[in-house]
N, C-alpha and C positions, 0 to 999 in steps of 0.2 A: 504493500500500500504506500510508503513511504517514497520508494522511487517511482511509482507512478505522480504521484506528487511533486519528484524534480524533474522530470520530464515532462510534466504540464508545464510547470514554470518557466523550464528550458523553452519549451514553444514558445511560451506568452513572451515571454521575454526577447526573443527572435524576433515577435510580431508588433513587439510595441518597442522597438529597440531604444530611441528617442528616450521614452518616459522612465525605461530601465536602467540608461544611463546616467539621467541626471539624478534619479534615486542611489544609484550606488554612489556615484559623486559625491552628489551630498552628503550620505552617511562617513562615505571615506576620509572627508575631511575633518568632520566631528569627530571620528574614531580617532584619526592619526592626532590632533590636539590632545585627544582625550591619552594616549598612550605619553607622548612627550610631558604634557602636566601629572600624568604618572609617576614620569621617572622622577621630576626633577623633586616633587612630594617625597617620595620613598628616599631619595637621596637626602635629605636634608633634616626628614626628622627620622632616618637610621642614625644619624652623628651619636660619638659617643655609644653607640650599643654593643661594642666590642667592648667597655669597660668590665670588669668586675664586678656584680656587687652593686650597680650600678645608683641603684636607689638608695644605697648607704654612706653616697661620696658626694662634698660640696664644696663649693669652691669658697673661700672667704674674702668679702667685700666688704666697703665701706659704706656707707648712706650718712651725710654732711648737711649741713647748713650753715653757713657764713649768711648773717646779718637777715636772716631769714631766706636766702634763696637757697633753692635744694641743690645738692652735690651729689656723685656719685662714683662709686671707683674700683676697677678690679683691682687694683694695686692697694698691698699694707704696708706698713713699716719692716722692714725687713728684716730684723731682730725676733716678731713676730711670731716668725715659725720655727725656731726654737724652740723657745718660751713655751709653745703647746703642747710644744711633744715633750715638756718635761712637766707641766706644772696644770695642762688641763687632764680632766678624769673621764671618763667614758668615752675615748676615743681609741679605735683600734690602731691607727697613724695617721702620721702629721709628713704631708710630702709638700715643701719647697719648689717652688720650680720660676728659678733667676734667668732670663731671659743675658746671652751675652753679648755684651758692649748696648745693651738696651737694647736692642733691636732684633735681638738672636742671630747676628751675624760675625764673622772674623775672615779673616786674611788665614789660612792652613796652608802650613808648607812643611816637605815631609818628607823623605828619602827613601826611594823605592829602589830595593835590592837589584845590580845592575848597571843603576841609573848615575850615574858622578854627583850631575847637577841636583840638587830639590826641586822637588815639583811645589808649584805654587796655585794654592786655590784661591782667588780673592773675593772676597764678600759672601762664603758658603755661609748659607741660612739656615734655620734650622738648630742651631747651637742652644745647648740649656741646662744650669746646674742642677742636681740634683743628687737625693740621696736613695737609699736603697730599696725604699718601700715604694718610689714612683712605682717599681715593677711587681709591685704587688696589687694593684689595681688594673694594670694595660696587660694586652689577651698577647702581647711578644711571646714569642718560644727561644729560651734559649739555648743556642745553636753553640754557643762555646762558652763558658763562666758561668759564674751565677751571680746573683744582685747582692749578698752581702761580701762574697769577695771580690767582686770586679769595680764597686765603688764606696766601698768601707773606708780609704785611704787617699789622702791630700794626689794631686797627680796623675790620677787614673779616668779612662775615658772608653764608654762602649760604643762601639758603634752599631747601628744598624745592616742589615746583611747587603743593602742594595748602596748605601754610603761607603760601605768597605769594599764594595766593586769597585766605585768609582775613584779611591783612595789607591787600592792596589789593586790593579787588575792582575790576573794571572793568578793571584795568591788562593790558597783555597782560607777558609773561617780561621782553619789553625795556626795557619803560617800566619796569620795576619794578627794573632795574639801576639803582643812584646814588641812590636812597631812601636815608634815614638812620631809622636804626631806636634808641632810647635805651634801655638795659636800667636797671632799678633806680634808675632818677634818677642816675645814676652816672656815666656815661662813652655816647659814640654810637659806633654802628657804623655803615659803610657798605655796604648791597647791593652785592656784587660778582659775584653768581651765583645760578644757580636750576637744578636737578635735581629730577632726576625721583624718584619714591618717597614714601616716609613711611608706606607701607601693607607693609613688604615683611614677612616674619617673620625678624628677625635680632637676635643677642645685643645687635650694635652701632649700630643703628639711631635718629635722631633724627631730627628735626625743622627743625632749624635749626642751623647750625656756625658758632661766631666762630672765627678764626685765633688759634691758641695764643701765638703772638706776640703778642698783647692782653695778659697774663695777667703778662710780663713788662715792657711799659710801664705795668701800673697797680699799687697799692695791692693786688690777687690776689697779686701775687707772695709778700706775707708771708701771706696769709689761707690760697692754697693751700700755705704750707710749700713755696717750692719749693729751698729749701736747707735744708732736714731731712731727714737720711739714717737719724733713731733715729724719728721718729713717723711717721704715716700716717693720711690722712683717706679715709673709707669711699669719697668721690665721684671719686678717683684710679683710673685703671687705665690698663693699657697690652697691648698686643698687638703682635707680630713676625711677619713672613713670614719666612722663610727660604730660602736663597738653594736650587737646586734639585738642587747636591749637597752638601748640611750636614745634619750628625744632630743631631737634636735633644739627645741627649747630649751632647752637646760646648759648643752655644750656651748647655746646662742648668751648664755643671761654669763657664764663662764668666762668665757671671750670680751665679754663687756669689763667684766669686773679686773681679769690679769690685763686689759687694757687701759683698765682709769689705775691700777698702780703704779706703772710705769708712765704713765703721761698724764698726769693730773689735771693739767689743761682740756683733757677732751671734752667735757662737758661743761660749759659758761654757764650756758643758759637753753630754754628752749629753742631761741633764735639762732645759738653758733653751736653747735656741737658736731663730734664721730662717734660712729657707732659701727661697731662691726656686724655684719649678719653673714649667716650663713645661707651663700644660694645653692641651691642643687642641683646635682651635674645636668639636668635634662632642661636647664634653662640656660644656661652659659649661651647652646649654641644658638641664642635666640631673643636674651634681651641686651641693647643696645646701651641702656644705663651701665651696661658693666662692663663695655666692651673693652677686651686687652690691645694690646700692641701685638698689630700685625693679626689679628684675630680676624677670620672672616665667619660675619654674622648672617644668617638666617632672619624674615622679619617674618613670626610666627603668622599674623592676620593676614600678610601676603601670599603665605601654603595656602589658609583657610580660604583667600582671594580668587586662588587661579585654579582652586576645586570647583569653586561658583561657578567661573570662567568656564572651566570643560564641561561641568554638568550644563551650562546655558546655553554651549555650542552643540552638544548630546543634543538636548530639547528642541533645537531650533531644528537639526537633521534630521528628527521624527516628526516634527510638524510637519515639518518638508514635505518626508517619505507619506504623511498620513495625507497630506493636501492633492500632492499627486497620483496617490492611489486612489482616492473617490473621486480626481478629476477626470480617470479612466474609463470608472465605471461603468458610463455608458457602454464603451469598447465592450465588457467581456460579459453586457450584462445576458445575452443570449446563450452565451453558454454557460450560465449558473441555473439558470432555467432549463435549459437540456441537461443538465447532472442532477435536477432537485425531477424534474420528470421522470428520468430512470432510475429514480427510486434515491439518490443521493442523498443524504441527512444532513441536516443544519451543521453538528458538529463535525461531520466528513468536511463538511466545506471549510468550516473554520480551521481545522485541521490542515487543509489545502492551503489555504492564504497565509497562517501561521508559518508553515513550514518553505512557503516561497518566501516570506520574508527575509526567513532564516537564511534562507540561500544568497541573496541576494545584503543580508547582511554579514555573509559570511566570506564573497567575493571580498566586501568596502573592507574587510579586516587584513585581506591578503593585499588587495591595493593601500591599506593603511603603512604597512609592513614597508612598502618601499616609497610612501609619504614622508614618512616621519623621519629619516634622517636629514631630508629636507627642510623639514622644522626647525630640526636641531642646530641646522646651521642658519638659518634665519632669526634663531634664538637665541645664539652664540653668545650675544653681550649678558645675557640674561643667567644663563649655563654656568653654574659654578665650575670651574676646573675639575678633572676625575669623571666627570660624568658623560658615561659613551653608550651608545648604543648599540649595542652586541645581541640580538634575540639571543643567541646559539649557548649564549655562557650566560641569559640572564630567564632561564625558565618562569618566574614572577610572572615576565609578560605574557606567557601565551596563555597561563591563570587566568590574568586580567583577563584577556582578549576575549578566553571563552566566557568568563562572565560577564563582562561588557554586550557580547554578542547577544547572550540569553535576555539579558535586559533592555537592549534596544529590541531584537526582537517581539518582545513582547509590549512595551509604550509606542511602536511603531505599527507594528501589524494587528493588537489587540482590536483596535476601533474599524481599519477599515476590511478585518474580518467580522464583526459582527454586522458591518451594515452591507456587506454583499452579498453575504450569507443569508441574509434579510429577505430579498428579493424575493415577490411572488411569483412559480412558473406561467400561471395565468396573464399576469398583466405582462412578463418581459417578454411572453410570447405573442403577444396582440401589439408588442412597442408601446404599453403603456408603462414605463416603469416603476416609478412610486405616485404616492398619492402626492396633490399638491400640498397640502400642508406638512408633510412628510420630508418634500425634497426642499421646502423653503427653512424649516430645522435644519436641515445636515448643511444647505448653503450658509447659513446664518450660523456655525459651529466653524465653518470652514474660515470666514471671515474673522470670527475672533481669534482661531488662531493663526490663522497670517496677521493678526493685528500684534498679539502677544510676540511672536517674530520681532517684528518693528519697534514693539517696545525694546525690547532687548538690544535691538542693534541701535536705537535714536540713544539710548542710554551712554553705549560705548561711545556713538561719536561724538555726543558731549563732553564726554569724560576724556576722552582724547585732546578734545580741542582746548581744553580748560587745562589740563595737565600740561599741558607744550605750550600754554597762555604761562603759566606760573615761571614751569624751567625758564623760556624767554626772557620774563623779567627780574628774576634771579638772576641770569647772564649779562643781563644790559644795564641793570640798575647799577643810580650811584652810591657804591657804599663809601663813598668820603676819602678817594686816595686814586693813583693813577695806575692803572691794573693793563695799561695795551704797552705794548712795546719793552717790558721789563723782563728780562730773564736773571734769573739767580744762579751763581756757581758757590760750591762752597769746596774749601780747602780743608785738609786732614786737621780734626778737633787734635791730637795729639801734636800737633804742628805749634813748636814756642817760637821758632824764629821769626821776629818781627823784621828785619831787614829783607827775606824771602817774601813775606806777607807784602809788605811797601812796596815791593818791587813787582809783583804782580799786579800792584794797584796802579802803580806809576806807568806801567805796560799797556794796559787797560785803555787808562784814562787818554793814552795820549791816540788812540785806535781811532781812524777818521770814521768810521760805522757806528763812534758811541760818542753819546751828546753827554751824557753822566753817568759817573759812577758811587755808590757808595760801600762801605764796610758796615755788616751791621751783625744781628739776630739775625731771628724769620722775619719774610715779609708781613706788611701790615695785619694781610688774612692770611693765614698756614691752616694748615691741618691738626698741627699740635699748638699746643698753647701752653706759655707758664705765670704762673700764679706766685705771688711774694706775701708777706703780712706787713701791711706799714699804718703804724701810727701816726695820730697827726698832733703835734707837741702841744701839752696840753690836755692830752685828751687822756682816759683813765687808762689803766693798764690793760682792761680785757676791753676794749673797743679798739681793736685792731682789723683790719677789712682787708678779704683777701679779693686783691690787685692783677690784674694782668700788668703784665712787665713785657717791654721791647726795648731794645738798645742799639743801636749806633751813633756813625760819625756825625757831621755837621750838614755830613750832604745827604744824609737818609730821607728827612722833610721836606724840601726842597725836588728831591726824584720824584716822589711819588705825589709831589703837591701836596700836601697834608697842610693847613693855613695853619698859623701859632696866633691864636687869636687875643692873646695877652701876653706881654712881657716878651723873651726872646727865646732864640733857639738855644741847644746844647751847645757848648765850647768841647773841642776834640780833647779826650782826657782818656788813660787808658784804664782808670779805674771810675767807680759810682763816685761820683762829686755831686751830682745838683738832681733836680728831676722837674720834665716838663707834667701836669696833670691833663687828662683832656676832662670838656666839660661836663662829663656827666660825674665824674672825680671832684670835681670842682663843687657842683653842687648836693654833692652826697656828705664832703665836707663843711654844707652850709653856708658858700656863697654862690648867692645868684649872680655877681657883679664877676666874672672872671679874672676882671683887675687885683679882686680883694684879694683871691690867692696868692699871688704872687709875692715873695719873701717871706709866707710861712713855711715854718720848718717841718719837715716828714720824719719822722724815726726809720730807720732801715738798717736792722742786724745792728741793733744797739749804739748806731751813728745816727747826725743831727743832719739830715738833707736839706737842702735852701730849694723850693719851687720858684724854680725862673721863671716860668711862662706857664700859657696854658695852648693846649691844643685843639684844633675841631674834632668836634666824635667822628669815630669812623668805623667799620663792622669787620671786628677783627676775627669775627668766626663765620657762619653761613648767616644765611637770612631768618632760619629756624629759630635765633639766636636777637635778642635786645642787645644793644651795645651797651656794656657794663665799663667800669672805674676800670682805668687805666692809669701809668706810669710809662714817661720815655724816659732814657737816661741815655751818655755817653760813658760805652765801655771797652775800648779796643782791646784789651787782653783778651775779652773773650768775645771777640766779633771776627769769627770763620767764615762767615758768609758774603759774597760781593755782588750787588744788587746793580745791574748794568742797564741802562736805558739806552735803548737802539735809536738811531738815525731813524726819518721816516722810512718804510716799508718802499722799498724799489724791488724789481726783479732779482734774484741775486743777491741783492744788498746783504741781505740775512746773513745768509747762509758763509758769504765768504768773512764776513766780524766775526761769526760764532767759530768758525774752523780757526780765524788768526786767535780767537784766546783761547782755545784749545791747545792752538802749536805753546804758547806762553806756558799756560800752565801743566802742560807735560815737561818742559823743559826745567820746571821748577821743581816739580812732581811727579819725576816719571816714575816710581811704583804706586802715586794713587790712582783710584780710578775718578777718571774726568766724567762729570753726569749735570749739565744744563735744567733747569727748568721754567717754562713760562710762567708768569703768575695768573694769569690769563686759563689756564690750565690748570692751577693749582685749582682756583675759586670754582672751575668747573668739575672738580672732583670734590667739591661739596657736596655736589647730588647725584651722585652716580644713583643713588638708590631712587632717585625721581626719575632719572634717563632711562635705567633699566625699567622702570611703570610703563612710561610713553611709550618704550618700543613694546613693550609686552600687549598694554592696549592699544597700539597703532596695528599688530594681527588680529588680537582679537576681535576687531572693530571690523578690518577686512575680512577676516571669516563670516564672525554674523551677518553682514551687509550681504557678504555672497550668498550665502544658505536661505536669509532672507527673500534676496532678490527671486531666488530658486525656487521659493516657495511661491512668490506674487505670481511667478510664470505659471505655477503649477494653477492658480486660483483662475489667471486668467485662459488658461488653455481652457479649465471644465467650462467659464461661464460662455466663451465662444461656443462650445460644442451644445451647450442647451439654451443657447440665444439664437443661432444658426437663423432658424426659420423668419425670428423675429427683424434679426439686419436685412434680409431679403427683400420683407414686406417694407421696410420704412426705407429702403432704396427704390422701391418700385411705387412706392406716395410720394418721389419727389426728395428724398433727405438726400443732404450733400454728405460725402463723403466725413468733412471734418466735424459736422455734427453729429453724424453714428460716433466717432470715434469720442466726441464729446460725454455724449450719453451715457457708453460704454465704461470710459474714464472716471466719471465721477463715481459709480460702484467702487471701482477697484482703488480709488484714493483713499475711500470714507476709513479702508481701517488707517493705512499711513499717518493720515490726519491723526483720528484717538491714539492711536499709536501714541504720536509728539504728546499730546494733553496729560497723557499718563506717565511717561516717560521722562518729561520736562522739570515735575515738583521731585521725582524722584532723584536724578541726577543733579538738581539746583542743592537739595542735602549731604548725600554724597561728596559733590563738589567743598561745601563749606565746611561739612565734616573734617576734610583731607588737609584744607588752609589752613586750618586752627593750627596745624602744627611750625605754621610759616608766623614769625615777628612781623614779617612784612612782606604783605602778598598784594597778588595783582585784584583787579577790580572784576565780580561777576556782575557781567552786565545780561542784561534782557536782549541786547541785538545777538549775543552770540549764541543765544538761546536759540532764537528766529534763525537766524543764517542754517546754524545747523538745520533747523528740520526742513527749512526751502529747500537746502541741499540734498535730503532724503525724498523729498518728492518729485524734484527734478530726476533724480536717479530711478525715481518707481515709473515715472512718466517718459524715460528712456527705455526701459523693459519693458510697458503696456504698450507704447509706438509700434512695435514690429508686428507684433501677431493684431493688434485692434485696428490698424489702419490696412492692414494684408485682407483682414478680414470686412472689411467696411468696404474695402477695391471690387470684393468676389463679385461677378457673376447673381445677380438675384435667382435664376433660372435653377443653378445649380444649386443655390440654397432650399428651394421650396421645392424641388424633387424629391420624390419618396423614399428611401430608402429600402 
C-alpha cells in the first residue's frame, strides 16, 4: 500500500511539476536554515560539557558599585586563590588560572634536536598558569605524566598533544618529555607532560600550562600582584569545585567574609562596595557582565533568537506547502473522486496525501543537505570558529532531519489532507466541487495564512532596516574626538629605551604622509579601559570615585581635536605631574562653571595633583555606554603607543606612509612584531555583536520575503484557477485589461496590507526593546515604518503582475469553454 502511495505521488508530481517544485523549494530552504541554526544552537550551548562535574564548578566574580553605578568583573585579586584553597571549607578545589603576559600570549623559542639554531614562536596564544587540580575538572587524557607531578614544581610546563606537534615535530609524546621550552627571553620551562585536547569547547581551555608555582619563584610575582588584595589584573581568574554536599550559599557568604579581612575597604557603603559571587560554569559561556580576556561569548537570548528564527522560516515553508497544495486542488480533485468511488476511505486518502508529503518532504531534506553549506558560508561572520559541517562525522543531524521531517510532514500535509480527503465523489464528478460556503472558508483560511507569512517577513524587514539605522549611527556619530584618518602603532611595553622610542617619533613625524603624531595610552575609545581612584582635596577619605585614566604627550588633544574647554593643555612630563578633568568630572566634583576646577588639587597614589584645564566629554567606550568622569594626564614613561594622523586619503597615499613606518620600526625592532591599527576600526569593533544581528536578519528577512512571496504565488495561482470563468465574462462586458488586473489585485493585497497593521506595533516594541540597550540611539521614526511596508507591497504587486495580467490578456473564449 505504501508504494503505491509513492508512485501516485511520483505521477502527480510528474504532472504538476511547477507546483512540486516550488513546494520542495520552499521547504528546502526552511529545512536547510533550520539545520545551520541547528548546528550553530548545539555548538554553543554544548560549551563547557566536556567538564567534570560540571554543575559543581564556578567561576569566581566580582559585582561592584562605585558611587552607585554597577561594576562587574571576571577578574579577583590574585592573592585570592590561594587564600581559598587554604582557609575556605567545603570546597573540593580551588584552581587559579593566570592568563600570560595578560593576554595568554608569549614569544616560545626552543631547540629542537638536530636543529643549531632555536626555533622561535612569537605571540603563541593560549598560555596559562596553573596548578594541578585544573586537571581535575577538564575530560584531557593523559598521554604522558600526570597532574601532580608534571606541575607540583616552580618551572614545569604540559603541553597539549596537538601544541607538542607543532613545538616538535617528528618527536613522539615521550621524547618530547625533558624539552626545555624558554618563554619571553625570560626564564625556561621544562616538558613534564602532554595531554590530550586543545580543540575541546571550554570556558577554561589552553594550550599549554606552566605550574603556578613558576609565578612565585620569578619577578611574576610583583607583575601579577600576587599580594594585592585592593587591585586586580583582567588576566586573573579562578574557579572552585565544590565538595558534593556544600551550597553554594554558604562557600558565597565564605568568600565575602576571607574577602573583607584582607581588604577592609571592600564594603563603604551601599553605594561603593565588592562582592565576590560565585557564577556557574554553564553561564561563563554566556553572560557578558563577566566577560574574560580574550573570552568568546555566546549571547544566550540570541540561541533563544534564531530558534524563533528557524521555527518562523519552518512555519512560513508549511504555509507555503499548505497554500499550494489546496491551490491545486482543483487539478487532482477528479481523481479523489474516482478513488472514494472505488471504494477508497477517507483515511486511505489521508494516508495518501500524508505520505506524499513525506516524500516530497523528504527530497527538501536531501536538497537541504547540499543547501546548507551554502548557508554556512553566507553565515561565516556569524559562525563561531570550530564549527563545520560534516553530516558523515556528525550523526545528530540526520536525528534532526528525520525529526524535523516527521514534523513538517505532519503541520504541512495534516490540513491539506483532511480537506481533499473531504471531497464529495458526487459533486467532483458532476465538476461541482464544494459547496459555496465551504470553498469561501478554506479561501478565507488560505488568506490568513498568506497574511501571517507577511507578518513575519514585514516584521524582519523592519527589524532589518532599524538595526542597520542604529549600526549606521553608531559609525557616523560624533562621539567628541577625531576617529578618520588615525592609525595606532604600539612599541614593545618591555621597551625602557627612551632614545629608540624618540627616534621612532622623530622618524614619524618628519614622514611627508603624516600631518601628526603623538605618544600616548589607548586611543580616546579602545576596547579596554583603565580605571584609577582619585580624591578631590578636601574631600573625606572614602569619597574616592573611580576615574577612567588616558595619558599622553602634548600633541594627543590636539590629533584627535579633543577642545580643553578651560584652563590649558598637559606640559610633556615623563611622569603624572598635573591632570586635565573633562566635564562630566568637573561637574561630578561640583562645578558647573568648568573654570572653577581649574587649580584644585586631585589626590593620586597618595600625591597632590594641580587640575590645569578641563576637557570636552567624549565617548571613551561604545555608544551602549554614558560618558562617565574622566582624567588626562602627561606620562611618557609609560606611553608605548604612537597615534599617527595620515595626510588626506589619495590613491596610494596610504598604503606607501604605512609601509615607510613599518621599514622604521622594524629597523628599530626587528624581533617585534609590527601590527597597525585604525581607530576607525577599532570603534567598529564595538559592535561586532550588532553586525553579526544585521547580517543574520539581512537572511533571515531574505528567506521569509522568498517563502513569503512563494506562498502569494501559491494564493494567486488557486484564485486564477476559480476566477477563470469570471475574467472571461468581465472581458467580454467590455473591462480593460488593467482593470481585471485591478480587481484581481486588490484581493491579493488585503492580506499584505493586515499583514503591515499587525506586524508594524509588533516590530515598533521589539525595535525599542533592543535600543534600550544603546546610551544613545538613532530616532524610530513613523516614515521608516511606511517605507518599509510600501516596499513589501510593491514587491507583492511584482509577483501578482505576471500571472494576473497573463491572465487578464487570455482569450475570453478559452476561459468560458467547458472543461
Amino acid at each position: 500500500m505504501l508504494l503505491t502511495y509513492f508512485k501516485a505521488a511520483l505521477r502527480n508530481a510528474r504532472r504538476h511539476f511547477m507546483f512540486t517544485t516550488i513546494n520542495i523549494l520552499g521547504l528546502s530552504i526552511g529545512i536547510s536554515a533550520a539545520i545551520v541554526i541547528f548546528l550553530l544552537v548545539q555548538y554553543e550551548f554544548g560549551f563547557d560539557g566536556a567538564v567534570k562535574d560540571a554543575n559543581r564548578v564556578y567561576r569566581v566574580v566580582m559585582d561592584m558599585k562605585f558611587n552607585g553605578n554597577d561594576g562587574h568583573s571576571a577578574a579577583i585579586p590574585a592573592p585570592l586563590s590561594i587564600a581559598m584553597k587554604n582557609e575556605l571549607n567545603g570546597i573540593e578545589s580551588s584552581i587559579p588560572r593566570m592568563q600570560f603576559q595578560g593576554d595568554g600570549s608569549a614569544t616560545v623559542q626552543l631547540q629542537r634536536p638536530g636543529i643549531k639554531e632555536p626555533t622561535v614562536f612569537k605571540r603563541q596564544p593560549d598560555i596559562i598558569f596553573t596548578n594541578p587540580e585544573y586537571f581535575s575538572l577538564q575530560s584531557n587524557t593523559w598521554i604522558n605524566g600526570n597532574a601532580i607531578a608534571s606541575l607540583g614544581q616552580p618551572f614545569q610546563v604540559v603541553l597539549t598533544q596537538s601544541r607538542a606537534r607543532q613545538y616538535f615535530p617528528g618527536l613522539s609524546s615521550q621524547e618530547v618529555i625533558g624539552q626545555t621550552i624558554r618563554y619571553n627571553d625570560d626564564f625556561n620551562c621544562t616538558v613534564t607532560g602532554v595531554v590530550s585536547g586543545g580543540e575541546e569547547r571550554s570556558s577554561m581551555s589552553a594550550g599549554e600550562f606552566i605550574s603556578f608555582a613558576t609565578i612565585a619563584a620569578t619577578h611574576m610575582q610583583g607583575d601579577f600582584m600576587m599580594t594585592r588584595w585592593d587591585d586586580w589584573m583582567a588576566y586573573s581568574q579562578a574557579y572552585l569545585k565544590l565538595d558534593k554536599n556544600s551550597r553554594m550559599s554558604s562557600v558565597e557568604a565564605q568568600l565575602n567574609q576571607l574577602f573583607a579581612k584582607y581588604n577592609p575597604n571592600a564594603h563603604k557603603d551601599d553605594a561603593n562596595f565588592i562582592r565576590l559571587k560565585l557564577q556557574p560554569l554553564s553561564d561563563v559561556h554566556f553572560n557578558a557582565n563577566y566577560a574574560g580576556m580574550n573570552q568568546r561569548l555566546a549571547h544566550r537570548p540570541a540561541m533563544w533568537a534564531l530558534l524563533a528564527v528557524a521555527a518562523f522560516l519552518l512555519l512560513l515553508a508549511c504555509i507555503n506547502y499548505i497554500n499550494l497544495t489546496t491551490a491545486n486542488a482543483t487539478q487532482r480533485a477528479r481523481e479523489i473522486g474516482v478513488r472514494k468511488t472505488m471504494g477508497g476511505s477517507r483515511g486511505q486518502l489521508i494516508a495518501q496525501f500524508l505520505s506524499e508529503t513525506m516524500m516530497f518532504t523528504l527530497l527538501a531534506c536531501c536538497l537541504s543537505l547540499a543547501l546548507s553549506p551554502l548557508l554556512l558560508k553566507a553565515f561565516a561572520d556569524f559562525m563561531p570558529p570550530g564549527l563545520n559541517f560534516t553530516p558523515l562525522q556528525q550523526p545528530g543531524i540526520f536525528l534532526f532531519l528525520l525529526v524535523l521531517a516527521i514534523v513538517v510532514s505532519l503541520l504541512a500535509g495534516l490540513y491539506p489532507a483532511l480537506i481533499l480527503s473531504g471531497y464529495k465523489p458526487v459533486n467532483v464528478l458532476k465538476n461541482v466541487m464544494m459547496s459555496r460556503s465551504s470553498e469561501t472558508r478554506h479561501a478565507g483560511i488560505r488568506k490568513m495564512l498568506t497574511a501571517s507569512q507577511f507578518v513575519i517577513a514585514q516584521f524582519f524587514v523592519i527589524a532589518t532596516v532599524m538595526v542597520g539605522r542604529q549600526i549606521h549611527y553608531t559609525l557616523t556619530a560624533d562621539m567628541g574626538f577625531r576617529k578618520d584618518a588615525v592609525v595606532s602603532v604600539s612599541v614593545p611595553y618591555y621597551d625602557t629605551s627612551y632614545s629608540k622610542r624618540n627616534e621612532l617619533l622623530a622618524v614619524i613625524r618628519s614622514m611627508p604622509g603624516v600631518q601628526r603624531v603623538s605618544r600616548g595610552f589607548m586611543t580616546p575609545a579602545d576596547q579596554g579601559a583603565a580605571f584609577t581612584e582619585i580624591r578631590m582635596e578636601g574631600a573625606a577619605n572614602d569619597n574616592k570615585e573611580s576615574v577612567q585614566l588616558r595619558w599622553g604627550d602634548e600633541q594627543y588633544l590636539p590629533l584627535f581635536k579633543i577642545p580643553v574647554v578651560a584652563g590649558r593643555n598637559v606640559n610633556a612630563s615623563d611622569t603624572v605631574r598635573e591632570f586635565l578633568v573633562n566635564e562630566t568630572y568637573a561637574k561630578l566634583l561640583g562645578f558647573t562653571d568648568p573654570s572653577k576646577a581649574v587649580g584644585r588639587q586631585l589626590e593620586f597614589n597618595g600625591k597632590q595633583m594641580p587640575v590645569v584645564g578641563v576637557m570636552k566629554d567624549f565617548n571613551a567606550m561604545s555608544l551602549h555606554s554614558h560618558v562617565g568622569p574622566m582624567v588626562f594626564t602627561a606620562n611618557d614613561k609609560r606611553s608605548h603607543n604612537y597615534h599617527i594622523l595620515l595626510q588626506p586619503h589619495e590613491a596610494g597615499s596610504w598604503t606607501k606612509t604605512l609601509a615607510s613606518i613599518e621599514k622604521a620600526y622594524r629597523r628599530l625592532y626587528p624581533d617585534a612584531e609590527y601590527k597597525f591599527t585604525f581607530l576607525d576600526d577599532t570603534i567598529a569593533g564595538f559592535y561586532g555583536e550588532e553586525q553579526r544581528t544585521a547580517s543574520l536578519l539581512n537572511w533571515a528577512t531574505g528567506l521569509s520575503v522568498l517563502i513569503s512571496c512563494l506562498g502569494l504565488l501559491g494564493l494567486v495561482i488557486y484564485t486564477l484557477n476559480t476566477r477563470t470563468k469570471e475574467i472571461g465574462i468581465r472581458k467580454i462586458l467590455g473591462a480593460t485589461v488593467l482593470q481585471i488586473v485591478s480587481v484581481l489585485s486588490k484581493d491579493f493585497l488585503k492580506p499584505v496590507v493586515i499583514a503591515f497593521l499587525i506586524a508594524a506595533p509588533l516590530a515598533w516594541w521589539a525595535v525599542h526593546k533592543w535600543l534600550e540597550d544603546f546610551a544613545y540611539r538613532t530616532t524610530v521614526s513613523v516614515g521608516v515604518f511606511l517605507l518599509c511596508g510600501i516596499a513589501l507591497v510593491l514587491l507583492a504587486l511584482l509577483v501578482l503582475s505576471v500571472n494576473t495580467i497573463r491572465a487578464a490578456k487570455a482569450n475570453p473564449v478559452t476561459n468560458l469553454r467547458m472543461d
